[in-house]
LOTORDO-379378 format. One record per atom (N, C-alpha, C): residue number from 1; x, y, z. Coordinates in steps of 0.2 Angstrom, whole numbers, plus 5000, padded with zeros to 4 digits. Each point is the difference from the previous one (the first is absolute). Example, Ala and Ser with C-alpha at 12.3 -4.5 7.8 and 13.67 -1.06 7.14 Angstrom:
% residues 2
PT vose east north   up
PT    1 5066  4972 5039
PT    1 4996  5006 5000
PT    1 5004  5006 5000
PT    2 4998  5005 4996
PT    2 5004  5006 5001
PT    2 4996  5005 5003
% end
This chain:
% residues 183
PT vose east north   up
PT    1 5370  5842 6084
PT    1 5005  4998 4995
PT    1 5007  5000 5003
PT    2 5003  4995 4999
PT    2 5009  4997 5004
PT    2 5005  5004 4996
PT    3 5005  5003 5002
PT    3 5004  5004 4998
PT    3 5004  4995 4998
PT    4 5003  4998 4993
PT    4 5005  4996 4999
PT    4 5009  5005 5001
PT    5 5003  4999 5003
PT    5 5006  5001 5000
PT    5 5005  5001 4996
PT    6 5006  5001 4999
PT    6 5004  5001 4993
PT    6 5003  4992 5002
PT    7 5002  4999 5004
PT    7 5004  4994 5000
PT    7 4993  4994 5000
PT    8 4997  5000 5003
PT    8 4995  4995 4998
PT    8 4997  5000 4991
PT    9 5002  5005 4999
PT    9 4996  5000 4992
PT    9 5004  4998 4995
PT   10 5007  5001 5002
PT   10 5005  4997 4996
PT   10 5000  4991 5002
PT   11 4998  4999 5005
PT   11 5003  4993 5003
PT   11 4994  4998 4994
PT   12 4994  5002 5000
PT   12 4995  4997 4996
PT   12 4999  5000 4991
PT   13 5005  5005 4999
PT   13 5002  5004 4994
PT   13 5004  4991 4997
PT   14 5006  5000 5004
PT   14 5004  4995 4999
PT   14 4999  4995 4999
PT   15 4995  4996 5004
PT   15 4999  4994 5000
PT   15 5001  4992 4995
PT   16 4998  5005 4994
PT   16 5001  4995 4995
PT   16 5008  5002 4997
PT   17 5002  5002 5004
PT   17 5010  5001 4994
PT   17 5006  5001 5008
PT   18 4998  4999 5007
PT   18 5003  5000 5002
PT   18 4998  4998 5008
PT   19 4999  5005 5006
PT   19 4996  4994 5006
PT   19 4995  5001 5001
PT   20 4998  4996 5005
PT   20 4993  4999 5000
PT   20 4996  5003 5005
PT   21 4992  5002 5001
PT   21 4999  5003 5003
PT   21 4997  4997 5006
PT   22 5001  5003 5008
PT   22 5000  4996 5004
PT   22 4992  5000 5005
PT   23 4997  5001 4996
PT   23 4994  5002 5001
PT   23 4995  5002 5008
PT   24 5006  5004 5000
PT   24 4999  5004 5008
PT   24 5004  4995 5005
PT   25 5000  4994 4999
PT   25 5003  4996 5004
PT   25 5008  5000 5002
PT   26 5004  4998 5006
PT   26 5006  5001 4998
PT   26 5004  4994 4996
PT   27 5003  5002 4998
PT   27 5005  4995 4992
PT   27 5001  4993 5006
PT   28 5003  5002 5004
PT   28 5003  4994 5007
PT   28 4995  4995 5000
PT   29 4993  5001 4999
PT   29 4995  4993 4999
PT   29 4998  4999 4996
PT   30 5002  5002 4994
PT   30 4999  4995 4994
PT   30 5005  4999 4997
PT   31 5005  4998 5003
PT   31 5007  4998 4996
PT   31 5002  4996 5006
PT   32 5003  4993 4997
PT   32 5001  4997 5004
PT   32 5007  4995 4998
PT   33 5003  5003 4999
PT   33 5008  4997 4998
PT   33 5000  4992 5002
PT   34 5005  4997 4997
PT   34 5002  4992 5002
PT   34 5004  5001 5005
PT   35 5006  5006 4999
PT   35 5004  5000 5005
PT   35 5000  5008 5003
PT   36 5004  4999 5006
PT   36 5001  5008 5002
PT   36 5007  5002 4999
PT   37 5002  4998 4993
PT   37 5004  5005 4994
PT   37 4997  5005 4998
PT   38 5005  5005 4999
PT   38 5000  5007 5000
PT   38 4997  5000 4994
PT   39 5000  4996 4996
PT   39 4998  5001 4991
PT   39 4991  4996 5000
PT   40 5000  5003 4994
PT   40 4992  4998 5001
PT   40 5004  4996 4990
PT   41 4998  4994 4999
PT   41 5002  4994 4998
PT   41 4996  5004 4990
PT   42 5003  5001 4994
PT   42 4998  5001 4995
PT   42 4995  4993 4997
PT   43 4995  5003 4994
PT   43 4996  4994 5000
PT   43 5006  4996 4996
PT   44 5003  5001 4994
PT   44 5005  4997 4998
PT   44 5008  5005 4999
PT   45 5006  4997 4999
PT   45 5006  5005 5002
PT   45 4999  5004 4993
PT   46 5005  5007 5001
PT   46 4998  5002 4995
PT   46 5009  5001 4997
PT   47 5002  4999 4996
PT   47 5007  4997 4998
PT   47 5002  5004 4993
PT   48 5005  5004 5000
PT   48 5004  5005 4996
PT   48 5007  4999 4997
PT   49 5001  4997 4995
PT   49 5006  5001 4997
PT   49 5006  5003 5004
PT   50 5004  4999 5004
PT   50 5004  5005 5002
PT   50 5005  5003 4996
PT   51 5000  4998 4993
PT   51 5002  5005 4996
PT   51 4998  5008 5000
PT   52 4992  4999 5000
PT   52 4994  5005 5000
PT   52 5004  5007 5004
PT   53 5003  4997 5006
PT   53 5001  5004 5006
PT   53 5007  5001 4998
PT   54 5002  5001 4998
PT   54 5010  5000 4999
PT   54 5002  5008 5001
PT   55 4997  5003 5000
PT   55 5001  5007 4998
PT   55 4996  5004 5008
PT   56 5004  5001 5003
PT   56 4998  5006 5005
PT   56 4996  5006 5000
PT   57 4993  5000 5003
PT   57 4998  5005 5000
PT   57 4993  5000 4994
PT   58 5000  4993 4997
PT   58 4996  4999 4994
PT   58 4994  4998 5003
PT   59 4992  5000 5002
PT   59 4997  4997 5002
PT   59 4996  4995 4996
PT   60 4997  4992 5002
PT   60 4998  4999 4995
PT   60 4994  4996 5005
PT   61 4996  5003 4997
PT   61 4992  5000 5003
PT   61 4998  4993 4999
PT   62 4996  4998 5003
PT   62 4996  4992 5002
PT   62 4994  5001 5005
PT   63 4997  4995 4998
PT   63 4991  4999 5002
PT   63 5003  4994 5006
PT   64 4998  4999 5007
PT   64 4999  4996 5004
PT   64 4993  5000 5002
PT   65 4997  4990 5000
PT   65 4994  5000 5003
PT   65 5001  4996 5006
PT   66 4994  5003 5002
PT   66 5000  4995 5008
PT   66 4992  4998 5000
PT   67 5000  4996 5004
PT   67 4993  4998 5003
PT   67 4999  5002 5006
PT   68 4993  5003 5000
PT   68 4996  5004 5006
PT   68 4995  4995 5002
PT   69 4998  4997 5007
PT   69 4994  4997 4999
PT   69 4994  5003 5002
PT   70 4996  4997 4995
PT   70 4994  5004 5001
PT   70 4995  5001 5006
PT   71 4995  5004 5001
PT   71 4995  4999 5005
PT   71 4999  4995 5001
PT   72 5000  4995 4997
PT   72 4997  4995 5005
PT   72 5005  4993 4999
PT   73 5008  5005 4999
PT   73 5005  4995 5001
PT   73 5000  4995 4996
PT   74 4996  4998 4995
PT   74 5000  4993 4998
PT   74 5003  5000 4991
PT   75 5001  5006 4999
PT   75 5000  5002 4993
PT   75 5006  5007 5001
PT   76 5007  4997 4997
PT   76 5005  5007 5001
PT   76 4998  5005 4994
PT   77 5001  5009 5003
PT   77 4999  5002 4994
PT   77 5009  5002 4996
PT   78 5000  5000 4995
PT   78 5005  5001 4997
PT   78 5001  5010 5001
PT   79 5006  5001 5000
PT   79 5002  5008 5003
PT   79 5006  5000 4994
PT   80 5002  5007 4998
PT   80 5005  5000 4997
PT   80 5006  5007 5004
PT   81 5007  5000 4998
PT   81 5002  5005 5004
PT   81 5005  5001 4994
PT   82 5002  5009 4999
PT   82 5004  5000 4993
PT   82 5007  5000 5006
PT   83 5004  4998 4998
PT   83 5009  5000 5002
PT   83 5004  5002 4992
PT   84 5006  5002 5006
PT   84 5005  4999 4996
PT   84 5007  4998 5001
PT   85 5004  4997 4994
PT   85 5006  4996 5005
PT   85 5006  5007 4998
PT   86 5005  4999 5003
PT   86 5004  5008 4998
PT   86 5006  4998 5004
PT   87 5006  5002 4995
PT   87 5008  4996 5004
PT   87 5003  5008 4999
PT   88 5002  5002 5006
PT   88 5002  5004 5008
PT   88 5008  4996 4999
PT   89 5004  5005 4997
PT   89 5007  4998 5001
PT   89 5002  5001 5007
PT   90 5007  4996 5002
PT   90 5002  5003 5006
PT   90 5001  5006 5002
PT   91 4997  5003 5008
PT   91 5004  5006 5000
PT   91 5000  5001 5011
PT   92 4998  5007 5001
PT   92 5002  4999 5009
PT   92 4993  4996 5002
PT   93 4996  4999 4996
PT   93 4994  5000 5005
PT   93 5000  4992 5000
PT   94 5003  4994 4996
PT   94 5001  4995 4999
PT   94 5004  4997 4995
PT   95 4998  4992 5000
PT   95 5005  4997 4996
PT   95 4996  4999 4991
PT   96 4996  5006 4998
PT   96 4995  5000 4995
PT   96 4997  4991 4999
PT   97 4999  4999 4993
PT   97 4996  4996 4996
PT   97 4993  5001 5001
PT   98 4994  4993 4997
PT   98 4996  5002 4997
PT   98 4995  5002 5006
PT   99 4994  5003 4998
PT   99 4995  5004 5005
PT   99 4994  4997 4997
PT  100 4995  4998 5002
PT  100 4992  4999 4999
PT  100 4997  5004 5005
PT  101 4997  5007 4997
PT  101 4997  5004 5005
PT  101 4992  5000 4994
PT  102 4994  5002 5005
PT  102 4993  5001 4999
PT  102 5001  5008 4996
PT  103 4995  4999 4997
PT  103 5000  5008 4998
PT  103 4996  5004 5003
PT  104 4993  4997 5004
PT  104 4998  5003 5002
PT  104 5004  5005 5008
PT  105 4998  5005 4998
PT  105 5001  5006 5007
PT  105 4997  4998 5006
PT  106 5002  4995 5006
PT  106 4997  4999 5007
PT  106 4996  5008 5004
PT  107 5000  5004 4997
PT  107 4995  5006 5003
PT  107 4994  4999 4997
PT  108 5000  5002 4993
PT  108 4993  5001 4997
PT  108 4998  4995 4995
PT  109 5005  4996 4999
PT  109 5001  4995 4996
PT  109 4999  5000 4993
PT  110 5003  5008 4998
PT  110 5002  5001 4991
PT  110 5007  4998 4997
PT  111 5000  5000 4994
PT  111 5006  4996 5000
PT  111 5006  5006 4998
PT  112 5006  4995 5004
PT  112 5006  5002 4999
PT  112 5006  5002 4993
PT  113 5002  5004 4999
PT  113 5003  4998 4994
PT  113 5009  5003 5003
PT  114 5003  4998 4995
PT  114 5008  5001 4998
PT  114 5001  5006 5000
PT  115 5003  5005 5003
PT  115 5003  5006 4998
PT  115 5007  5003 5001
PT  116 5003  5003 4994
PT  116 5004  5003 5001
PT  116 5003  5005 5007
PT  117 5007  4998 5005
PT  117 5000  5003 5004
PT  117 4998  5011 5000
PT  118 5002  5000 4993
PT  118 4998  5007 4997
PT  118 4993  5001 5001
PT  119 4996  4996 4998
PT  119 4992  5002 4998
PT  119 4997  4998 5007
PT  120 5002  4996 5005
PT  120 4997  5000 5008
PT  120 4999  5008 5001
PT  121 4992  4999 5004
PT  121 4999  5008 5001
PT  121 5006  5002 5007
PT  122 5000  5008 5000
PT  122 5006  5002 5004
PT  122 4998  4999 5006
PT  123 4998  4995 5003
PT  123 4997  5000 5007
PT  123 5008  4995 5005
PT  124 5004  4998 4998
PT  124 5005  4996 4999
PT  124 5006  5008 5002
PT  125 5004  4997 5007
PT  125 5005  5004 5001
PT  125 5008  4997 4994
PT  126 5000  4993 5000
PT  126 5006  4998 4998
PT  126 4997  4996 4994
PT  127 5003  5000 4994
PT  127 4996  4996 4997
PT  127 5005  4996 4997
PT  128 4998  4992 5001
PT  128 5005  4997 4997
PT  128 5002  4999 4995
PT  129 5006  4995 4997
PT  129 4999  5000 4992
PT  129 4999  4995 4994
PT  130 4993  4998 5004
PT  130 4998  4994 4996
PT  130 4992  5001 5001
PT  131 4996  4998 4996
PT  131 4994  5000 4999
PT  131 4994  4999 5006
PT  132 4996  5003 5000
PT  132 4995  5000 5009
PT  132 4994  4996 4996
PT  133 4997  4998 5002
PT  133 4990  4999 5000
PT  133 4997  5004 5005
PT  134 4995  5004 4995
PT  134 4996  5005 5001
PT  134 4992  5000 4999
PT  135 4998  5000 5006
PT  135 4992  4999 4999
PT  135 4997  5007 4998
PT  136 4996  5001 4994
PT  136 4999  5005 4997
PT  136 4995  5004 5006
PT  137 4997  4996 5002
PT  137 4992  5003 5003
PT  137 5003  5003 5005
PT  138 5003  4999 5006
PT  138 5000  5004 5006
PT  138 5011  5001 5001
PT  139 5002  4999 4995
PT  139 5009  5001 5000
PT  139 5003  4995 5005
PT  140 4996  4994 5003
PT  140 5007  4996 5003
PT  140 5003  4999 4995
PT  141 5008  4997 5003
PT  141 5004  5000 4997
PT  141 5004  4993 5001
PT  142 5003  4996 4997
PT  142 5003  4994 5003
PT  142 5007  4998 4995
PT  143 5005  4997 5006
PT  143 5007  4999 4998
PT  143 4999  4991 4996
PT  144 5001  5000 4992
PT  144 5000  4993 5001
PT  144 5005  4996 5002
PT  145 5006  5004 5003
PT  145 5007  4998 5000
PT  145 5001  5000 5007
PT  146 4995  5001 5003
PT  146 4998  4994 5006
PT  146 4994  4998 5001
PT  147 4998  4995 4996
PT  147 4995  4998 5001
PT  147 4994  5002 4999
PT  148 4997  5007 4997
PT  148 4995  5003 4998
PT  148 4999  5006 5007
PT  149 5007  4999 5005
PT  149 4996  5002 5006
PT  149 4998  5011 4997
PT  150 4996  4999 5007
PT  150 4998  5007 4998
PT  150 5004  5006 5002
PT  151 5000  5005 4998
PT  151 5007  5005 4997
PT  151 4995  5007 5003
PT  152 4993  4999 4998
PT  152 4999  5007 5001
PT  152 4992  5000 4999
PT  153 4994  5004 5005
PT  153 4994  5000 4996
PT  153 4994  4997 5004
PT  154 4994  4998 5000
PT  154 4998  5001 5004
PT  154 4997  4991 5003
PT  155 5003  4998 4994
PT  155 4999  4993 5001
PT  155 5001  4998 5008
PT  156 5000  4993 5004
PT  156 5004  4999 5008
PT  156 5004  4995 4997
PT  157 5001  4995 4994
PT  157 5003  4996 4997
PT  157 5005  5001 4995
PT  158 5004  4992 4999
PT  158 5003  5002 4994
PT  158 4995  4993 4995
PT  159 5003  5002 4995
PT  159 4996  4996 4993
PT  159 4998  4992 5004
PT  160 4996  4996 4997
PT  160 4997  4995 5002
PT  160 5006  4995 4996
PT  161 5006  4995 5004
PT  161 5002  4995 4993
PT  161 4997  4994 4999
PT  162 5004  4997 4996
PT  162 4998  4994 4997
PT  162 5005  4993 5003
PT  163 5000  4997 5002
PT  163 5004  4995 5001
PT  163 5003  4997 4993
PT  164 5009  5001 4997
PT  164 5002  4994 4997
PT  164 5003  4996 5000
PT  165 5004  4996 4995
PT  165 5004  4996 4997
PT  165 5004  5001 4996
PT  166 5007  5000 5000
PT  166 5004  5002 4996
PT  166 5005  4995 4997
PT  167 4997  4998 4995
PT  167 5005  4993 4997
PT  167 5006  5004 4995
PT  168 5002  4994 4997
PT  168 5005  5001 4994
PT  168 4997  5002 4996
PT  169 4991  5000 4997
PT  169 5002  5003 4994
PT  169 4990  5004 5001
PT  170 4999  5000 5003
PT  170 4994  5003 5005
PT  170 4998  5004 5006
PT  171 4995  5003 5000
PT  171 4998  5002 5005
PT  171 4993  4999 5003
PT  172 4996  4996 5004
PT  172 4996  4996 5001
PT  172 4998  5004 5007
PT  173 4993  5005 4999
PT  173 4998  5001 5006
PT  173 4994  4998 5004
PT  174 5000  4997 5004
PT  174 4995  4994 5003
PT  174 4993  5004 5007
PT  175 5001  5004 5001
PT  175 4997  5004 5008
PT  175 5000  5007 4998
PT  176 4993  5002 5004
PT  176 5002  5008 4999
PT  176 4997  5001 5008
PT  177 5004  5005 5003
PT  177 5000  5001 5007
PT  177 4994  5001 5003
PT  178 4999  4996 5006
PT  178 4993  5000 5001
PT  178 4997  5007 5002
PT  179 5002  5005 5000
PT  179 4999  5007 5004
PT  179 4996  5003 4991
PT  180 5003  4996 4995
PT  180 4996  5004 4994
PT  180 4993  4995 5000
PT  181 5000  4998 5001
PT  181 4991  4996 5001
PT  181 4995  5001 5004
PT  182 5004  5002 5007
PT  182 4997  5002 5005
PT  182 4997  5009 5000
PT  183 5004  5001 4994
PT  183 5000  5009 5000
PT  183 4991  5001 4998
% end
């Protein structure tokens, strides 16, 4: 009998609500982009009120899909991934505005949530003063106020994002990096 793994078990757990399983094969030969952009193309954009986002620090969660082609390539399967959009005021680390980061946690692929810089476990020497993402399962930690990068934990990454668009009265995001499809 085959030992199934913890991260194979969640890849397989997931399937139907976020990526898909790579069936031992590597991701790199069943994905086969239009282009070699860093974004892996959403099946349709996924477009937010930019009112929705007005308030720093507020998450406001969203369903993106994409298409995966199937074995036998002829038939895309539909995949979903949870994000969320989240406006990051100015500070040292850049010149703020809006963020489309994955929820998923690139280590073991549980999802991330919003935490108070209080309630971050104390594994953190300096803690800053605006809200972290914190993966409950194994304590990575991630900055969204650069980019979801990673802060702390056991992850090698920081958060997977989204590629957007930021008009006058929306938020319209179109790609999600290709490193979360391939995960």
């Amino acid at each position: 009998m085959a030992t199934l793994r913890r991260r194979s078990f969640l890849r397989l757990a997931i399937t139907s609500g976020a990526l898909a399983w790579t069936g031992g094969r590597p991701a790199e030969a069943r994905l086969k982009p239009d282009s070699e952009a860093s974004g892996w193309p959403l099946a349709s954009p996924v477009v937010v009120p930019l009112e929705r986002v007005s308030q720093p620090w507020h998450p406001v969660s969203f369903d993106a899909w994409f298409d995966l082609p199937s074995e036998s390539d002829t038939v895309p399967r539909e995949r979903r991934l949870k994000g969320f959009l989240l406006r990051v005021p100015p500070s040292e680390h850049g010149a703020g505005g809006v963020e489309a980061l994955c929820r998923l946690c690139p280590h073991e692929l549980c999802w991330v949530d919003l935490h108070e810089p209080s309630s971050v476990p104390p594994v953190l020497e300096e803690r800053p003063d605006h809200p972290l993402l914190v993966c409950p399962c194994h304590t990575s930690i991630f900055d969204p106020a650069r980019g979801g990068a990673l802060v702390s934990g056991p992850a090698l990454r920081g958060l997977y994002r989204f590629s957007l668009e930021e008009g006058p009265t929306q938020v319209t995001i179109t790609e999600i990096e290709r490193s979360a499809i391939e995960a």
